[in-house]
PyMOL Python script that loads the backbone (N, CA, C, O; Angstrom):
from pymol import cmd

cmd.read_pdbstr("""\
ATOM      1  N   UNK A   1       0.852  -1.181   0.000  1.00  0.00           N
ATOM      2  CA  UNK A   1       0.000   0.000   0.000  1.00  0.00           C
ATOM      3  C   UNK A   1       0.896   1.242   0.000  1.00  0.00           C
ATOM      4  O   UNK A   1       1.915   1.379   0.677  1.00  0.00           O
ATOM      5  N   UNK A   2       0.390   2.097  -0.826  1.00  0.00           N
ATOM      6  CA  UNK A   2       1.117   3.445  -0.641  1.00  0.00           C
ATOM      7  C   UNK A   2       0.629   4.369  -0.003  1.00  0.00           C
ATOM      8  O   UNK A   2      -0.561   4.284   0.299  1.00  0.00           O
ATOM      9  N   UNK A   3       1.215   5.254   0.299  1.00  0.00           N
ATOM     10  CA  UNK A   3       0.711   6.549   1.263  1.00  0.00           C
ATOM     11  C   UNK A   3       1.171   8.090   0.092  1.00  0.00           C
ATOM     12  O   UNK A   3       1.180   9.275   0.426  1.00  0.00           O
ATOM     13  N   UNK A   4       1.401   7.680  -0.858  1.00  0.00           N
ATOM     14  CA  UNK A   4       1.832   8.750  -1.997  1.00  0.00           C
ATOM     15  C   UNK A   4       0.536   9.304  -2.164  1.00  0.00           C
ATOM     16  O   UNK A   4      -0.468   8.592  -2.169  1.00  0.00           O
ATOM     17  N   UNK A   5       0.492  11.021  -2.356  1.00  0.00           N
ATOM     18  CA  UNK A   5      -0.935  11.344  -3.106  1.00  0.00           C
ATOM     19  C   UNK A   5      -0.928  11.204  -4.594  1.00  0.00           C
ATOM     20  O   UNK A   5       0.003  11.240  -5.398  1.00  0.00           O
ATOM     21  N   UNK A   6      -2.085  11.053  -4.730  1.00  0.00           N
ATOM     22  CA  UNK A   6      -1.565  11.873  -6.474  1.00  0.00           C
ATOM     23  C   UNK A   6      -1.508  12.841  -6.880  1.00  0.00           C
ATOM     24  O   UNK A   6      -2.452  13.488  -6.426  1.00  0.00           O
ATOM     25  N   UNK A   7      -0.909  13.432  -7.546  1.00  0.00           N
ATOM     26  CA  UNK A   7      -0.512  14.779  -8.082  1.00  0.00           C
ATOM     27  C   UNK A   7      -1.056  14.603  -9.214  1.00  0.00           C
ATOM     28  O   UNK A   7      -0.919  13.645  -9.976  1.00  0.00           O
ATOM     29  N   UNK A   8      -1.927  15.895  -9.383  1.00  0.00           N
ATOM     30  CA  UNK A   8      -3.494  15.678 -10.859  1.00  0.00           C
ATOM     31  C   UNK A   8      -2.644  16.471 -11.368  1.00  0.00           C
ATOM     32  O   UNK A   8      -1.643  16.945 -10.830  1.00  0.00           O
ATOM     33  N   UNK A   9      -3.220  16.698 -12.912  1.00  0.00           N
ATOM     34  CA  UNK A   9      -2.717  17.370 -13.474  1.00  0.00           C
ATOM     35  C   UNK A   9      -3.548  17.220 -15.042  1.00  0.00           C
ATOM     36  O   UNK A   9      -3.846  16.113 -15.490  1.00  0.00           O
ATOM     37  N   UNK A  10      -3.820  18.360 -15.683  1.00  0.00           N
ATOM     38  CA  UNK A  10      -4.539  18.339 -17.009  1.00  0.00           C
ATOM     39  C   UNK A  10      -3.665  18.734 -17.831  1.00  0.00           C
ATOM     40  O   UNK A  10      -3.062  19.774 -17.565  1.00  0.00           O
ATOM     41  N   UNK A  11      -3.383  18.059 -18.965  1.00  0.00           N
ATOM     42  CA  UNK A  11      -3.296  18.325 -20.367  1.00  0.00           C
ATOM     43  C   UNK A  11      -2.958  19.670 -20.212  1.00  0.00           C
ATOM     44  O   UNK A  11      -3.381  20.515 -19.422  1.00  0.00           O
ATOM     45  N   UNK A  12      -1.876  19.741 -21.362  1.00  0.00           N
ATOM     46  CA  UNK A  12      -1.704  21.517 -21.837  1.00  0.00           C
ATOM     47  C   UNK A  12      -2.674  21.985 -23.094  1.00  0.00           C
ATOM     48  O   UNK A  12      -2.917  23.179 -23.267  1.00  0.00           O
ATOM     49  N   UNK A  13      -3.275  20.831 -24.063  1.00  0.00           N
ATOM     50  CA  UNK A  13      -3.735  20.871 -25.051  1.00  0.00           C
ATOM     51  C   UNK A  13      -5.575  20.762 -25.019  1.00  0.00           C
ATOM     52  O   UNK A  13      -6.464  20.725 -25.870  1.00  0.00           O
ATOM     53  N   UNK A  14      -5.522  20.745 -24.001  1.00  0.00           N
ATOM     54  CA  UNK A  14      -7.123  20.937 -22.761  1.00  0.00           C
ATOM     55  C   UNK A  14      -6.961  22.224 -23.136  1.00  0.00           C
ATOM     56  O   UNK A  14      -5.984  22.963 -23.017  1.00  0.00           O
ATOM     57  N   UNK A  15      -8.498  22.491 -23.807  1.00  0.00           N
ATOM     58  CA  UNK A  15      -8.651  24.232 -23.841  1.00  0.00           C
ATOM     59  C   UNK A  15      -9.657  24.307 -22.383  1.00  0.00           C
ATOM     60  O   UNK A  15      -9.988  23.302 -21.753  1.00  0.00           O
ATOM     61  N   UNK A  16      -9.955  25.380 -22.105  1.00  0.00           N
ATOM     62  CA  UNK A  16     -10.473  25.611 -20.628  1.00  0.00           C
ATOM     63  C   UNK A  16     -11.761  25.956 -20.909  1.00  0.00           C
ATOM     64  O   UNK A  16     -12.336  27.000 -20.599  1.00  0.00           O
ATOM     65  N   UNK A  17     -12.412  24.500 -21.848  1.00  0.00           N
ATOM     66  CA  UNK A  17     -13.805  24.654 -21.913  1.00  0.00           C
ATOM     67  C   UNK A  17     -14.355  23.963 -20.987  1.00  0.00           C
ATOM     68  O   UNK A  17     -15.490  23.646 -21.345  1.00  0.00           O
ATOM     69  N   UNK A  18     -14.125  23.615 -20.070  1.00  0.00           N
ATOM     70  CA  UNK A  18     -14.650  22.788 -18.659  1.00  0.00           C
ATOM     71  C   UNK A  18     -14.961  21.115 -19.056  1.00  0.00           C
ATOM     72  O   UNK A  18     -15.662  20.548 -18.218  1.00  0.00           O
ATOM     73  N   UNK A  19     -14.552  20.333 -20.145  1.00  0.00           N
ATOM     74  CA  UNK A  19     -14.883  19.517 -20.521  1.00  0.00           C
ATOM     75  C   UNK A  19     -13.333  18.331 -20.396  1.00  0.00           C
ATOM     76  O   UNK A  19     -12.929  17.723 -21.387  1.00  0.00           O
ATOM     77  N   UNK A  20     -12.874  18.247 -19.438  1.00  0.00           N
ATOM     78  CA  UNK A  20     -11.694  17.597 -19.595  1.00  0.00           C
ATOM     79  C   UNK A  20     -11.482  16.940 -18.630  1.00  0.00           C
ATOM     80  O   UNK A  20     -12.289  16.973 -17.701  1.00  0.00           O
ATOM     81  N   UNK A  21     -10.365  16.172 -18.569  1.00  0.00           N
ATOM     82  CA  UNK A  21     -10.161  14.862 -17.446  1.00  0.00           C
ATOM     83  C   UNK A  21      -8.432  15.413 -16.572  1.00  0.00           C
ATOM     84  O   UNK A  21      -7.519  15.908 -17.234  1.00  0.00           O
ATOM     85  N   UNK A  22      -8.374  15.265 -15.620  1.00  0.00           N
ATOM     86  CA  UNK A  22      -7.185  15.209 -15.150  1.00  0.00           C
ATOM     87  C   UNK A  22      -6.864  13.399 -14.604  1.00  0.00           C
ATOM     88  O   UNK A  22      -7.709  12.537 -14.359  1.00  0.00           O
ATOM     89  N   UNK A  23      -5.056  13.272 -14.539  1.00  0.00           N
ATOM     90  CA  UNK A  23      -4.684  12.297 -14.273  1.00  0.00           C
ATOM     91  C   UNK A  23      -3.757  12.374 -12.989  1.00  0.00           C
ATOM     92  O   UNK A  23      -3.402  13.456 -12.521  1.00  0.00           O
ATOM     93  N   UNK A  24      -3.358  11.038 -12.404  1.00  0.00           N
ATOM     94  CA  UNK A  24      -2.020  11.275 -11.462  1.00  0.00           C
ATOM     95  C   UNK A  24      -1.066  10.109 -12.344  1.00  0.00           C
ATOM     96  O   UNK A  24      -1.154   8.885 -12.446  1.00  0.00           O
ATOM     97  N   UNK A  25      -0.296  10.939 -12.814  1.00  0.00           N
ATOM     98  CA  UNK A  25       0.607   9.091 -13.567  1.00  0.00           C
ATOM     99  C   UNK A  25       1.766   8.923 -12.366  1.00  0.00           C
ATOM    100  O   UNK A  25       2.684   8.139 -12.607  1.00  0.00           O
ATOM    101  N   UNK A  26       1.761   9.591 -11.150  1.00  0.00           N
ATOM    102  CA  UNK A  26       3.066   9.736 -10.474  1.00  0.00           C
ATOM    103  C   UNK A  26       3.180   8.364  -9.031  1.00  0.00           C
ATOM    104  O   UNK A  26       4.008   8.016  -8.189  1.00  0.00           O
ATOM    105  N   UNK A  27       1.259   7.824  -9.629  1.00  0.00           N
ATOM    106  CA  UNK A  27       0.999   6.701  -8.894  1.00  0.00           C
ATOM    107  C   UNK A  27       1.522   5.306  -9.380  1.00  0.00           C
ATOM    108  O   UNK A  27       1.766   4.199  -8.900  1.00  0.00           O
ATOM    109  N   UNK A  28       1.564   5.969 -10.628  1.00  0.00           N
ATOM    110  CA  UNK A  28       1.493   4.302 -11.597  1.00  0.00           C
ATOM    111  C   UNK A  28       3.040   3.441 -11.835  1.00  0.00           C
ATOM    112  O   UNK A  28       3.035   2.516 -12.648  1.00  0.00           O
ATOM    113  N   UNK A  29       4.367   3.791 -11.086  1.00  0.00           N
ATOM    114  CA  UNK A  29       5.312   2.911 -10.677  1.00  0.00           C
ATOM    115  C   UNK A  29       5.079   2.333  -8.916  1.00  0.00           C
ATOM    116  O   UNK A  29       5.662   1.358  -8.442  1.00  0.00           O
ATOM    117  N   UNK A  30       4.260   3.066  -8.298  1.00  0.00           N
ATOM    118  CA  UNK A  30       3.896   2.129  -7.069  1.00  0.00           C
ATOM    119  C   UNK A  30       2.363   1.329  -6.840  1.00  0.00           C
ATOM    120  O   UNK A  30       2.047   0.500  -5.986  1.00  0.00           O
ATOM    121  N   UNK A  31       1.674   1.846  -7.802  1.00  0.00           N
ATOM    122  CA  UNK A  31       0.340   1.250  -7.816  1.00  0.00           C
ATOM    123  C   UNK A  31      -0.051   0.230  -8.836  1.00  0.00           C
ATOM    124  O   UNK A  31      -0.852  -0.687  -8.660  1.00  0.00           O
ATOM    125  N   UNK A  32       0.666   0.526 -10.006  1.00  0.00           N
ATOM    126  CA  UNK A  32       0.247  -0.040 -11.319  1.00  0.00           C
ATOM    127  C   UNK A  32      -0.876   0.986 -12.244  1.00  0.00           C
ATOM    128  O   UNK A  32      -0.883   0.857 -13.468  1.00  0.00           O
ATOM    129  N   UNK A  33      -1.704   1.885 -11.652  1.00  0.00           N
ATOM    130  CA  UNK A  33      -2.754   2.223 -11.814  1.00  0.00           C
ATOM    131  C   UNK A  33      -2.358   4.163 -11.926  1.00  0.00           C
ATOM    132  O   UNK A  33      -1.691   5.039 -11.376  1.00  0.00           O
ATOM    133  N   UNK A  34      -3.587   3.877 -13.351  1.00  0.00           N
ATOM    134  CA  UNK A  34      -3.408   5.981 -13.680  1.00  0.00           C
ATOM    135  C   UNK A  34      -4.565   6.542 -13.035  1.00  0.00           C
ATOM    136  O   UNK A  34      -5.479   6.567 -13.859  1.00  0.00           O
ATOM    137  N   UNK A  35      -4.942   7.025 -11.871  1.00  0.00           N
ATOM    138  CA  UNK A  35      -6.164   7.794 -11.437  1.00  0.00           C
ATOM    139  C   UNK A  35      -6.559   8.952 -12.752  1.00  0.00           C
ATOM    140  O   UNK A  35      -5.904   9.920 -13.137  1.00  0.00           O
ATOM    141  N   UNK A  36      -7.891   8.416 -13.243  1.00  0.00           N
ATOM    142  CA  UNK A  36      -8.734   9.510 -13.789  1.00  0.00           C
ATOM    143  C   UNK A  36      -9.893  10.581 -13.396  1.00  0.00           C
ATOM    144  O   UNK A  36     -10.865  10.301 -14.099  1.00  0.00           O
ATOM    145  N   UNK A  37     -10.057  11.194 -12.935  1.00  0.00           N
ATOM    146  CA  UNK A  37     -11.284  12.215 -12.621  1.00  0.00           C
ATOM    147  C   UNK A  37     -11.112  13.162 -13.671  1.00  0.00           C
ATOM    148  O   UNK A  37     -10.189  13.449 -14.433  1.00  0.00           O
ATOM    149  N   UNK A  38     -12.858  13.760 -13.391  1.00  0.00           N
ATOM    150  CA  UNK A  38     -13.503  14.818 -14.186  1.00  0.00           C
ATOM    151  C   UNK A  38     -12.876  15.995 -13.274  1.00  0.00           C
ATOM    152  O   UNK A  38     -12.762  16.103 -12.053  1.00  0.00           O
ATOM    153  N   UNK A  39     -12.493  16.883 -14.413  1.00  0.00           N
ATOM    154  CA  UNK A  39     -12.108  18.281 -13.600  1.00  0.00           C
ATOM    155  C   UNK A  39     -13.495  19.400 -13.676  1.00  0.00           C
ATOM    156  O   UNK A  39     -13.666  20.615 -13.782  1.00  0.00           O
ATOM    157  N   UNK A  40     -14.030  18.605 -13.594  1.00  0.00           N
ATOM    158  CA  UNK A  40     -15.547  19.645 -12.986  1.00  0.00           C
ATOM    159  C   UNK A  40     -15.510  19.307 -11.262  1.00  0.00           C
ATOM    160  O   UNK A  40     -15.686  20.260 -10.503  1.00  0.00           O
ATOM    161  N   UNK A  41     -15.305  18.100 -10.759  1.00  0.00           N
ATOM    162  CA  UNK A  41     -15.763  17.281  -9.928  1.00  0.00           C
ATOM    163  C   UNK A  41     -14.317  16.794  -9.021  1.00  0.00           C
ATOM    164  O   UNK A  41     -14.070  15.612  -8.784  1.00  0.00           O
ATOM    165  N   UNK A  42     -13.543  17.812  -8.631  1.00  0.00           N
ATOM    166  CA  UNK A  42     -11.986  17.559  -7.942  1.00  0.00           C
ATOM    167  C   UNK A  42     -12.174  16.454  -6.264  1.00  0.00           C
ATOM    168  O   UNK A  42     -11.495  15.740  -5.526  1.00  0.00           O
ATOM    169  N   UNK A  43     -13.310  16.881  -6.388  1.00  0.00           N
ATOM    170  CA  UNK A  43     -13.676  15.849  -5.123  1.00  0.00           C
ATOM    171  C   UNK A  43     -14.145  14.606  -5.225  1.00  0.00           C
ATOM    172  O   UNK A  43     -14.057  13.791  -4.307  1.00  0.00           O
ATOM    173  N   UNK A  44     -14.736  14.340  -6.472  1.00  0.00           N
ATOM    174  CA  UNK A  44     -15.940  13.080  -6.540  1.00  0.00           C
ATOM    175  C   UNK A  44     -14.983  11.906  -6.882  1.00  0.00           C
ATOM    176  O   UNK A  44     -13.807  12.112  -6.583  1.00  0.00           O
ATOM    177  N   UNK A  45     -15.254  10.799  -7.412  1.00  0.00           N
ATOM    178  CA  UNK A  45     -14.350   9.801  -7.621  1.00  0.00           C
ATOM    179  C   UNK A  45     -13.564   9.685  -8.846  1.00  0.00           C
ATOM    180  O   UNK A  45     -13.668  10.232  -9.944  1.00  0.00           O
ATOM    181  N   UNK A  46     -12.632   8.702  -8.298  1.00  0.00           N
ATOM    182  CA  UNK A  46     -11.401   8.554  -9.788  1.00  0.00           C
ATOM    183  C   UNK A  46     -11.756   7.464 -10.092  1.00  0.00           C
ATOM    184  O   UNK A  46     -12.240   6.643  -9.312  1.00  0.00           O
ATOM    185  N   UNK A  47     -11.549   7.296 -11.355  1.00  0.00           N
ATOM    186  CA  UNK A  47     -11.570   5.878 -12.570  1.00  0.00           C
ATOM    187  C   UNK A  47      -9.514   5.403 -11.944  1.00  0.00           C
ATOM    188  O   UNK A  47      -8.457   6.021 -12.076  1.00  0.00           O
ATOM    189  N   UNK A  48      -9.823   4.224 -11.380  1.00  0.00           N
ATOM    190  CA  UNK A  48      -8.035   3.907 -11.508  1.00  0.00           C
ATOM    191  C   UNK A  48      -7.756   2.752 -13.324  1.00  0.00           C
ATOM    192  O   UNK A  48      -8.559   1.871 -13.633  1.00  0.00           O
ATOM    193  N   UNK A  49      -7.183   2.911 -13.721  1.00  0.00           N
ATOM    194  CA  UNK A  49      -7.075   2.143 -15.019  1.00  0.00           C
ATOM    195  C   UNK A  49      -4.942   1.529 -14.822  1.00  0.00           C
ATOM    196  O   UNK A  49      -3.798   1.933 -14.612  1.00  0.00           O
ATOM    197  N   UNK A  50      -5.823   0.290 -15.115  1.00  0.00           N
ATOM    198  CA  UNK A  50      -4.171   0.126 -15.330  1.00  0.00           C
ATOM    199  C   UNK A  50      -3.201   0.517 -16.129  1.00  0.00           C
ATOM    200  O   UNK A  50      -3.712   0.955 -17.160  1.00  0.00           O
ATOM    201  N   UNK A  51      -2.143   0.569 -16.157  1.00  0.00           N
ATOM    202  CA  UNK A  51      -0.880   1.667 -16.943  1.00  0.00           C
ATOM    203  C   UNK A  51      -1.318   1.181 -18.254  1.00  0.00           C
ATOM    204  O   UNK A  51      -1.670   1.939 -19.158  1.00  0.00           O
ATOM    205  N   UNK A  52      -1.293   0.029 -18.334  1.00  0.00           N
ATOM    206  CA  UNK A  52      -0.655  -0.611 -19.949  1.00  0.00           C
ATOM    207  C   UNK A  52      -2.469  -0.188 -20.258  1.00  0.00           C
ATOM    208  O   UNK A  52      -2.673  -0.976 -21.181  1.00  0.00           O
ATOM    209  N   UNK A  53      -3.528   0.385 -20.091  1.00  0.00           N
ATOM    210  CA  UNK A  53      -4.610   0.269 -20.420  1.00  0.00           C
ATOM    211  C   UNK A  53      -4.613   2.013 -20.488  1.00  0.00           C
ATOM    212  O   UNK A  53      -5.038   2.200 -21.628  1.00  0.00           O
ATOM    213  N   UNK A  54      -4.465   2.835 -20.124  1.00  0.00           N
ATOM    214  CA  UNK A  54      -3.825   4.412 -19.805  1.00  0.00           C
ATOM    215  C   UNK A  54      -3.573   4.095 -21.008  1.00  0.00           C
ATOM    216  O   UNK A  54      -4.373   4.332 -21.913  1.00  0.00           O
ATOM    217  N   UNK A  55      -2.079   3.339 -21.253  1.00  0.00           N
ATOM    218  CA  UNK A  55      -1.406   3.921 -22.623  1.00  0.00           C
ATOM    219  C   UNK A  55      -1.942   3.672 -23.737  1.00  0.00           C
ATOM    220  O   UNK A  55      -1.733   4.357 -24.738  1.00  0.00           O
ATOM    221  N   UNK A  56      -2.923   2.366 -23.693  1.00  0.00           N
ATOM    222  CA  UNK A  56      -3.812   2.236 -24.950  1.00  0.00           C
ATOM    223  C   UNK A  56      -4.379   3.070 -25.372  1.00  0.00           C
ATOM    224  O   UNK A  56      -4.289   3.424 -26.548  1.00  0.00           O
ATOM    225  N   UNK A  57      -5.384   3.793 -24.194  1.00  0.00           N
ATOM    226  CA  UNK A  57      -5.688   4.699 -24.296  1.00  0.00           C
ATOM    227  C   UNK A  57      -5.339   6.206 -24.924  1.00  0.00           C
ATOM    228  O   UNK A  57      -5.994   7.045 -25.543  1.00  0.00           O
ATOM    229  N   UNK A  58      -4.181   6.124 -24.518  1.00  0.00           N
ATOM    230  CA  UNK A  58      -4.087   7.377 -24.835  1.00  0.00           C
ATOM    231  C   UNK A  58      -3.359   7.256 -26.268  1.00  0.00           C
ATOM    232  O   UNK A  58      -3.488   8.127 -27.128  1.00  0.00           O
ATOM    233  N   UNK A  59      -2.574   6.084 -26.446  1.00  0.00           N
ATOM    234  CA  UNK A  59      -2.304   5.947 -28.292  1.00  0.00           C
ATOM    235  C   UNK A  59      -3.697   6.375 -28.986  1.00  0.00           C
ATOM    236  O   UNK A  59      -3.915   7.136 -29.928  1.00  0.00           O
ATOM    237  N   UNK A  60      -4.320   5.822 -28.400  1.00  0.00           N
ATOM    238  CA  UNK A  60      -5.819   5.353 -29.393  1.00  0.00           C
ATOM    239  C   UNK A  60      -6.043   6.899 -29.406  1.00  0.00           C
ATOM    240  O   UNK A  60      -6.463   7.178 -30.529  1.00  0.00           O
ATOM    241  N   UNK A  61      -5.954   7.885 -28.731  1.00  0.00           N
ATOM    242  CA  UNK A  61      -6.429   8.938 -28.794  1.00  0.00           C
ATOM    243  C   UNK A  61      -5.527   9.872 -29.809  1.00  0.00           C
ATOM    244  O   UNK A  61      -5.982  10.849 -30.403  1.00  0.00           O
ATOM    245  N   UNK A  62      -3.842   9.288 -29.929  1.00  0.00           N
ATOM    246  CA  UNK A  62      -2.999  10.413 -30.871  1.00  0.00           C
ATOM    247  C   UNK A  62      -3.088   9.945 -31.805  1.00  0.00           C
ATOM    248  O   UNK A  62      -2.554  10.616 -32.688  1.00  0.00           O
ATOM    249  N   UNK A  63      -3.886   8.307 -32.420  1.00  0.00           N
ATOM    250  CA  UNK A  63      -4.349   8.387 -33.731  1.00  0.00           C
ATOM    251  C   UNK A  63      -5.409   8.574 -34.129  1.00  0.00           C
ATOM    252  O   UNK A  63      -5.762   8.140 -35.225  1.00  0.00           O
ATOM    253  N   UNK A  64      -6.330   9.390 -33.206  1.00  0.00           N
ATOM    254  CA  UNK A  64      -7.482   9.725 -33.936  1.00  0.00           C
ATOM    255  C   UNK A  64      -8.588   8.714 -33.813  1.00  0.00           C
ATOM    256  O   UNK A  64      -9.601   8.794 -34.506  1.00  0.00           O
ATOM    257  N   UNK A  65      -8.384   7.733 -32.900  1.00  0.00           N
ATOM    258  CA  UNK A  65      -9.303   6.538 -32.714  1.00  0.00           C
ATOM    259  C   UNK A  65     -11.041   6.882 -32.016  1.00  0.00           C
ATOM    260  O   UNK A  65     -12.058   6.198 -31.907  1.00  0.00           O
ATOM    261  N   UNK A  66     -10.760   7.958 -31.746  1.00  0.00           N
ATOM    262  CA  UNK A  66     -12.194   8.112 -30.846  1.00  0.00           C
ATOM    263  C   UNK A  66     -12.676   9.934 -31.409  1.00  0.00           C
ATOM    264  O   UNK A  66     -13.210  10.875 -30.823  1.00  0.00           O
ATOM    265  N   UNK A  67     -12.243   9.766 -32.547  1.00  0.00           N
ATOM    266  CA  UNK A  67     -13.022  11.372 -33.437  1.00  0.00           C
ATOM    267  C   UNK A  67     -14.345  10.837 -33.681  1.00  0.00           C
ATOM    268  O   UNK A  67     -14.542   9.903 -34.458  1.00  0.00           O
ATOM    269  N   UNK A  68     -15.198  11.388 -33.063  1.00  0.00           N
ATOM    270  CA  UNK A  68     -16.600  11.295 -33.440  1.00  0.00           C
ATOM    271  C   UNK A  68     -17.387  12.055 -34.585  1.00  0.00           C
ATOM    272  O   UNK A  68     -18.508  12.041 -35.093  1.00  0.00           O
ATOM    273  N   UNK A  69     -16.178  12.730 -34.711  1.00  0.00           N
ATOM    274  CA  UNK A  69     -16.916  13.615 -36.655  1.00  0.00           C
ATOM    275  C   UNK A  69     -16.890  13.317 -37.449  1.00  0.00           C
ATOM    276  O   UNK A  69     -17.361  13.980 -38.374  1.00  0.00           O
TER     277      UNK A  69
END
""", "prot")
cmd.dss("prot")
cmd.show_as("cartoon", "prot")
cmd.util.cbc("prot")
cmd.orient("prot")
């Protein structure tokens, strides 16, 4: 068990239309796991996702995998 917080943090490429996610990746060499929350909601709960599932993620997102237009 760790006693580390996470340290959130949003995207630089997040415009500050209130529609975005912050992460802690500073968990994920002692936890395994990337904490996700809504940055509307700094209090409410985190999505934990495992690393190697984070990074799918987030490939899938720099090729364009989840453009809904």
């Amino acid at each position: 068990m760790t006693t580390e917080s996470p340290r959130w943090y949003t995207s630089s490429y997040s415009e500050n239309g209130g529609q975005c996610v912050a992460v802690a990746t500073n968990l994920a060499a002692t936890t395994g796991t990337i904490p996700v929350r809504d940055t509307k909601n700094p209090t409410g709960p985190a999505l934990g996702l495992h690393a190697d599932v984070y990074a799918a993620f987030v490939t899938g997102i720099k090729d364009g995998g989840f453009n809904t237009l």
